[in-house]
Every structure is written in C-alpha cells, then in structure tokens.
VOGU-3710 file (C-alpha; in Angstrom, 3 decimals, decimal comma):
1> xxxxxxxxxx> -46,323/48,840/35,600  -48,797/50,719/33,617  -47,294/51,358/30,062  -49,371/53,466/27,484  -48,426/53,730/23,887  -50,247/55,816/21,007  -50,888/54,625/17,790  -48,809/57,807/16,491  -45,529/56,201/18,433  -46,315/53,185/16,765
11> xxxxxxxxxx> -46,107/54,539/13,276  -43,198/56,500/13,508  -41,017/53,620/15,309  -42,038/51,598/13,297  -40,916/54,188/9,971  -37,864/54,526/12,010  -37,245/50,778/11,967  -37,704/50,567/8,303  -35,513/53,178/7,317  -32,867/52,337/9,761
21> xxxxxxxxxx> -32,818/48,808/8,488  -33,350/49,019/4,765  -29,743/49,983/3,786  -28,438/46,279/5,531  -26,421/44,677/3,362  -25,686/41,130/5,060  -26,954/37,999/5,076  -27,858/35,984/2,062  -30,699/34,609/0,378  -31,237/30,909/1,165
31> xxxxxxxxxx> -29,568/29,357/-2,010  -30,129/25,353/-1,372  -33,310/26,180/-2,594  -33,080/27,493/-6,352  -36,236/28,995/-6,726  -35,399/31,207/-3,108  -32,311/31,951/-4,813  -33,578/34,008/-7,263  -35,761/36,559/-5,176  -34,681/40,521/-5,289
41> xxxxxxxxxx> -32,759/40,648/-2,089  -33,771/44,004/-1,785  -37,247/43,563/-1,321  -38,219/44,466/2,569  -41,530/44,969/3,943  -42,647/45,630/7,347  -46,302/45,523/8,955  -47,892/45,393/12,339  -51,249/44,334/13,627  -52,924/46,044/16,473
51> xxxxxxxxxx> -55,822/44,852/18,319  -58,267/47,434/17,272  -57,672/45,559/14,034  -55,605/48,329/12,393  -52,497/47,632/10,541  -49,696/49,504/9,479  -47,771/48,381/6,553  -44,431/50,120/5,316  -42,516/48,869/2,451  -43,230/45,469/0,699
61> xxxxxxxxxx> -45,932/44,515/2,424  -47,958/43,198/-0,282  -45,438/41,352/-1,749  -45,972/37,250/-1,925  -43,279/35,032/-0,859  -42,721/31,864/0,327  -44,159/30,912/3,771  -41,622/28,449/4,262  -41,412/27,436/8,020  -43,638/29,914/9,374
71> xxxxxxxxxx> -45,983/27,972/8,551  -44,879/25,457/11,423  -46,702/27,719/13,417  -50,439/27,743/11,375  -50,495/23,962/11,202  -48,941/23,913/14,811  -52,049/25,775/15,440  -54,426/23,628/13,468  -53,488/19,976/15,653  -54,061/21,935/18,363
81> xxxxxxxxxx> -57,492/22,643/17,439  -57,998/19,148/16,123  -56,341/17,347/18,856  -56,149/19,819/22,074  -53,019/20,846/23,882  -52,304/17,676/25,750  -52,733/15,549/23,434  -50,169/17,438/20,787  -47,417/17,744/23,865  -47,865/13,520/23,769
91> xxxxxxxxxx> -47,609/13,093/19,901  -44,805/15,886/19,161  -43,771/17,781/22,413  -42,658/21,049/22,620  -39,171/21,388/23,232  -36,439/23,281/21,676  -33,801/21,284/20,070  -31,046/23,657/20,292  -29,624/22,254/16,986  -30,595/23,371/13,355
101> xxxxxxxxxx> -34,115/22,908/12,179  -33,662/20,106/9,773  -31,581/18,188/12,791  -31,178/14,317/12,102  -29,115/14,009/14,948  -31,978/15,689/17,504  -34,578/12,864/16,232  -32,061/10,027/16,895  -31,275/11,645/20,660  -35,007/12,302/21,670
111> xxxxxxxxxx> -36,677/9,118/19,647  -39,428/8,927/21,999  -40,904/12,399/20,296  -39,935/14,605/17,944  -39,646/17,704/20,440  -41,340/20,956/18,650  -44,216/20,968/15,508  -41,965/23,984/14,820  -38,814/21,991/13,920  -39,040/19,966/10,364
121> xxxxxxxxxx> -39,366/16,751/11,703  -42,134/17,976/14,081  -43,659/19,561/11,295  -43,802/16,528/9,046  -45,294/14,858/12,283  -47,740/17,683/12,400  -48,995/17,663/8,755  -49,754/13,281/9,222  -51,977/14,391/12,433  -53,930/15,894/10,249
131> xxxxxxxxxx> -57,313/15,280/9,898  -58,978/13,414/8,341  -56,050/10,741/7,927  -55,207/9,062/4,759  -56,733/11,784/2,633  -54,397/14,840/1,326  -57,114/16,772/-0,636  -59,186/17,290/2,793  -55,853/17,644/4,711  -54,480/19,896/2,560
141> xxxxxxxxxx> -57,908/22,315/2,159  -57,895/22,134/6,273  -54,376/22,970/6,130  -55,122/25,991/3,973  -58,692/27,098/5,385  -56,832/27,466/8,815  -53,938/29,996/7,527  -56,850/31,552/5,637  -58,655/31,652/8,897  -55,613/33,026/10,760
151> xxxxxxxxxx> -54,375/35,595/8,046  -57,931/36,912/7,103  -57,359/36,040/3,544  -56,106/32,898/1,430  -52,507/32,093/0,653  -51,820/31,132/-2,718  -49,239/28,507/-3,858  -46,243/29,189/-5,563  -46,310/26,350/-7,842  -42,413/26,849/-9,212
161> xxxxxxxxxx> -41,309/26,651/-4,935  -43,532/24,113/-4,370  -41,471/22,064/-7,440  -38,446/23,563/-6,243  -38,427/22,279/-3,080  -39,780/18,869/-4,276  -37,456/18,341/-5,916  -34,554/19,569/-3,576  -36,037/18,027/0,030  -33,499/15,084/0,456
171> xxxxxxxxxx> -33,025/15,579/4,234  -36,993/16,277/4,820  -37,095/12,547/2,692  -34,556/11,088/5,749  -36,911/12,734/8,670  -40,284/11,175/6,979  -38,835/7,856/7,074  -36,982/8,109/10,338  -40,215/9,463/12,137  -41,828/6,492/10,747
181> xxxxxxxxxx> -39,423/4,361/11,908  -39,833/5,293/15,329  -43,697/5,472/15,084  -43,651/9,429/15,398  -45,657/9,847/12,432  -49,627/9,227/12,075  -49,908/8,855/8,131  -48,216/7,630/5,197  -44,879/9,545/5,447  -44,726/10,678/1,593
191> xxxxxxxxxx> -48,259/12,241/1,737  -47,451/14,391/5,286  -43,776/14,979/3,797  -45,760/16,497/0,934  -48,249/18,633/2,388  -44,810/19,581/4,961  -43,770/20,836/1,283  -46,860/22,034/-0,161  -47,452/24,164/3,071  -43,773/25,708/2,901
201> xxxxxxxxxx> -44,069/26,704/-0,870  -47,724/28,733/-0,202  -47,269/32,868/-1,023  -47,794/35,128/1,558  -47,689/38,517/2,395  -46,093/40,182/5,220  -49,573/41,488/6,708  -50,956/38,445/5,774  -48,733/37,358/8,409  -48,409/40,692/10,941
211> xxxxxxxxxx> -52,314/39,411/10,945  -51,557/35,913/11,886  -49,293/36,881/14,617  -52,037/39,637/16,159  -54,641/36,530/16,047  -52,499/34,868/18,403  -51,771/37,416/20,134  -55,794/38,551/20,113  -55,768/35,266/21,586  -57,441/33,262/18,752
221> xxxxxxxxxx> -59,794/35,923/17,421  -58,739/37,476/14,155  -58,411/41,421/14,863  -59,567/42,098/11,563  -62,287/39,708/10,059  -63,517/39,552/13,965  -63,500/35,794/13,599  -63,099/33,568/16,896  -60,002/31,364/14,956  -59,166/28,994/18,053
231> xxxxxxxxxx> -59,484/28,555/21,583  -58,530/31,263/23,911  -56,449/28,721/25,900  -54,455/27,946/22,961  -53,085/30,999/22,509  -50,352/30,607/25,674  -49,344/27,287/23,963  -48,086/28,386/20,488  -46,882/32,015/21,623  -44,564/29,423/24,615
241> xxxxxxxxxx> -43,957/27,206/21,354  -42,461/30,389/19,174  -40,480/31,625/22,149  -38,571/28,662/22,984  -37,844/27,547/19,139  -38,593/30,377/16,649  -35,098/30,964/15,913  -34,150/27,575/16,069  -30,758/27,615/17,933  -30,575/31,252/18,102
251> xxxxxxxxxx> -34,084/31,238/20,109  -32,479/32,040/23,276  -29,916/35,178/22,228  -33,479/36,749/20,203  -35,860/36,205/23,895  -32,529/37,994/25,469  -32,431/40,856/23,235  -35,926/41,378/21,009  -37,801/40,286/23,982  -41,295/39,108/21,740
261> xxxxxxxxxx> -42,021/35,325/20,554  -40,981/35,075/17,122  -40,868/32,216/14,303  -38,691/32,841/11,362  -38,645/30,960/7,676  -35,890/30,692/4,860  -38,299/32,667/2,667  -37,243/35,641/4,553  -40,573/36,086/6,289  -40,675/36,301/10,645
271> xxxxxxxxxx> -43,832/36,261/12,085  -43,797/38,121/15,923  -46,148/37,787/18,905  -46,825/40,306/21,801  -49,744/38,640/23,780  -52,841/41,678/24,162  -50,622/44,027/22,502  -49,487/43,545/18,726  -48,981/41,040/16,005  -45,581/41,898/13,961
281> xxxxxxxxxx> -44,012/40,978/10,651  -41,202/41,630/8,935  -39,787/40,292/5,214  -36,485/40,059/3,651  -35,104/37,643/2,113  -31,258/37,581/2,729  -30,387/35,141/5,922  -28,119/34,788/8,657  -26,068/31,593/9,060  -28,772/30,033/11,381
291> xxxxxxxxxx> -31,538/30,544/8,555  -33,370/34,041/10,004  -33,680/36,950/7,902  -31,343/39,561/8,906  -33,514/42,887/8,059  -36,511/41,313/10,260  -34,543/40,509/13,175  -33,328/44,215/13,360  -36,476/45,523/12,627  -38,329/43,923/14,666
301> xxxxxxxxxx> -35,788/44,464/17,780  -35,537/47,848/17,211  -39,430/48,478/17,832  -39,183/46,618/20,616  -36,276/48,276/22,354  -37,494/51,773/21,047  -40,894/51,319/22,454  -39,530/49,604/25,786  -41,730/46,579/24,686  -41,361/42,866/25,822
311> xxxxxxxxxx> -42,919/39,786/27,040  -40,753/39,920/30,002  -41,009/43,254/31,049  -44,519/43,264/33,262  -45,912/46,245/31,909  -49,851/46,548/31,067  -49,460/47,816/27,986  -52,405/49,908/26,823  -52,340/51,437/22,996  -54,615/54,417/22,748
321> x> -55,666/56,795/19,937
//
C-alpha cells in the first residue's frame, strides 16, 4: 500500500509525542552505576532523521549522555565492515537471548557462540574482533572514527562514566574471562573488556544518534554528511540484529506494539530504525525494570502508532514536502 506522509505531520506528531510524554513520572535512573545515578531525570530530548537529511529535534537534544549499550550497535556495525556478514554470524551470531543483557547463564547454555554483538558478552566479543588485534590505541580510534562516521560528528568521552563504570563492571569482568574460556573472544580479554567500557562511557547526543539510526536506515549512507558509511547489504543485518534483541527480553512485546527496530542503553538513550523512511531517537534517563528508558519507549511508539508507521505494515512509505 502506498502511504504518503508530509514533513508537517512529522513535526507535529512528533511535538505531540514530546508533550504527551514529558510529564512521565516512572521508571528510574540506572543506579548500579553511580555516575548514571546522578543525571537530572528530567532531562528528555527527542529527534528524528529523515532521508532528505533533515532533522527535527525537540527538547534535549543536544544534551551529552552516556552511549552506554547503544553503542552495541556502532561497533556491531564496524566487524561487519571489517569482517563481512558471514563471517560475524560465525564468531558471535545473532540471536536473541531472551534473558537480561549482562546474562551469565545465556553464555554457559549457548557456549559454542555468544548469540548477539548486541548483548554484553557479544559486545566484549565484538570490541577483541577489532582490528588491528593486540593494539587498543588503533582499536579504539577505529572504534570511535566509525560512530563519528555514523553520527556525522565525534562523540566525546565522559571521563568520570568511563571511571565509573571501571570501576563498577564486576559481571562484564566474569563475561571477559568466560568468553575466553570458551575461545569466544579474539584478543586479550582486559583490553576488549576495556574498550567494551570505554565505548559505553562516550557522550552523545540524541541527534547524534536519530543520525545514526537514519544511516542505517539510509542504508549505510549518512543522510546528512552524504557519506557512503557501510555497505548497502549491511544495512538488513544490523536493522534484523536491533529487532530481535534491542530490548533485550522485552524485544518481542516492543516489535508487537512500536513496530520499528530499536536498541536501547542504561544511559537513557534508544536509538530507532525505519528502513527508507526515518532514523529516530529518543533520551531519558529513568528506566524500566528490563533496563529501557521509559519516556523513549512511549515516545517513540506513539509516532509510530499516530503515523500508522511500522516495519511490518507493507506500506511504501513516501515523505514529501
């Protein structure tokens, strides 16, 4: 079915969203992690990336705060560049879980891989594929050049999260060692558990990330710096990625009623993908019991349901002026 939708609509759902959502009181920030603890909780930002390049940014949009495990996704992206789809589904996989993102107990039942680069343990696996191997400085610039690549701008660390969460990661510290134990991880296991760390504690904004979200859904080229970021035939392989794990074990109730491919982090940040259509973010720090922050779930779901939107839905969706 044909579906057009103007740029106009766009705005005011999105306005609509915001001001339906702002006055939500639950959830609560993620406390296990001091510095996280500490954020305004009333901070809330919303901002959507069209394919034209055009964004549209409502609240705290410009407001930087930790990536946390959206950033599953960017490095997710970045061994699939390095490596290629295939060989990433060998090393990792990409299957949902269904338990909570730092799961022990998921490593132990799947030991022959660690199911999803969007789950910690994945993650951690991601960051030692790497390359080059066995050095962090040129990991860690590739790791950063590639979310500057995706976003259209540079993230910038948050030095007090990234010592935070050093400081805090006990169960990451488990998953490192139990990966390598099984021989699911391709570098020394402190230096991926730290750039898994370093990665989680960069600043960014919510468009920094509505722009992310319209490069994959742009499929690979950045709507606004014009920049061919990845493959086109990646793009099907992260968005499938987001939709079956983004919420962790929640993924399936968001598909069922949001409808888009979304990925979600403790700093309050979800990133949300609507392949040839939109990239969508939302931020807000306080979080449901699963991890996901509660303003950015509804806001994103209600401009989805307002607009009629959805990966499942078979429209061809056309935006126009």
């Amino acid at each position: 079915m044909e579906k057009k939708i103007s740029i106009s609509q766009i705005k005011e759902v999105a306005q609509q969203a915001y001001n339906e959502v702002k006055g939500q009181t639950g959830g609560k920030n993620a406390d296990y992690i001091p510095y996280l603890a500490n954020i305004d909780s009333k901070l809330f930002g919303l901002s959507i990336c069209l394919m034209n390049g055009q964004t549209i940014n409502i609240g705290d949009t410009d407001y930087r705060f930790g990536i946390e495990s959206v950033s599953k996704v960017h490095t997710a992206i970045l061994i699939l560049r390095q490596y290629g789809a295939q060989k990433v589904l060998d090393m990792i996989g990409a299957d949902a879980t269904g338990l909570p993102f730092n799961s022990i107990i998921a490593i132990l039942l799947e030991n022959d891989h660690p199911s999803t680069p969007l789950v910690n343990a994945g993650a951690i696996s991601a960051c030692s594929m790497v390359q080059p191997a066995g050095n962090s400085d040129k990991k860690w610039d590739a790791i950063v050049q590639n979310i500057t690549e995706l976003c259209g701008s540079a993230p910038q660390l948050i030095d007090e999260l990234y010592k935070s969460e050093t400081a805090t990661n006990f169960n990451n510290r488990s998953i490192a060692w139990l990966l390598k134990n099984y021989n699911r991880i391709y570098d020394d296991p402190d230096l991926a558990l730290d750039l898994y760390t370093r990665q989680c504690s960069l600043g960014i904004t919510a468009e920094q990330l509505g722009i992310a979200a319209g490069t994959i859904a742009n499929n690979g080229v950045n709507p606004v710096t014009k920049q061919n970021v990845f493959e086109a035939g990646l793009a099907p392989k992260i968005t499938s990625m987001i939709s079956t794990v983004g919420f962790y074990e929640h993924s399936g109730d968001w598909m069922y009623t949001a409808g888009i491919p979304a990925k979600s982090g403790v700093g309050g940040g979800v990133m949300a993908v609507l392949p040839g259509v939109m990239g969508v973010s939302a931020f807000a720090p306080p979080l449901d019991e699963a991890g996901n922050s509660v303003k950015a779930q509804l806001a994103i779901k209600f401009i989805m349901n307002k607009l009629g939107l959805g990966v499942f839905n078979g429209d061809n969706v056309t935006i126009t002026e």
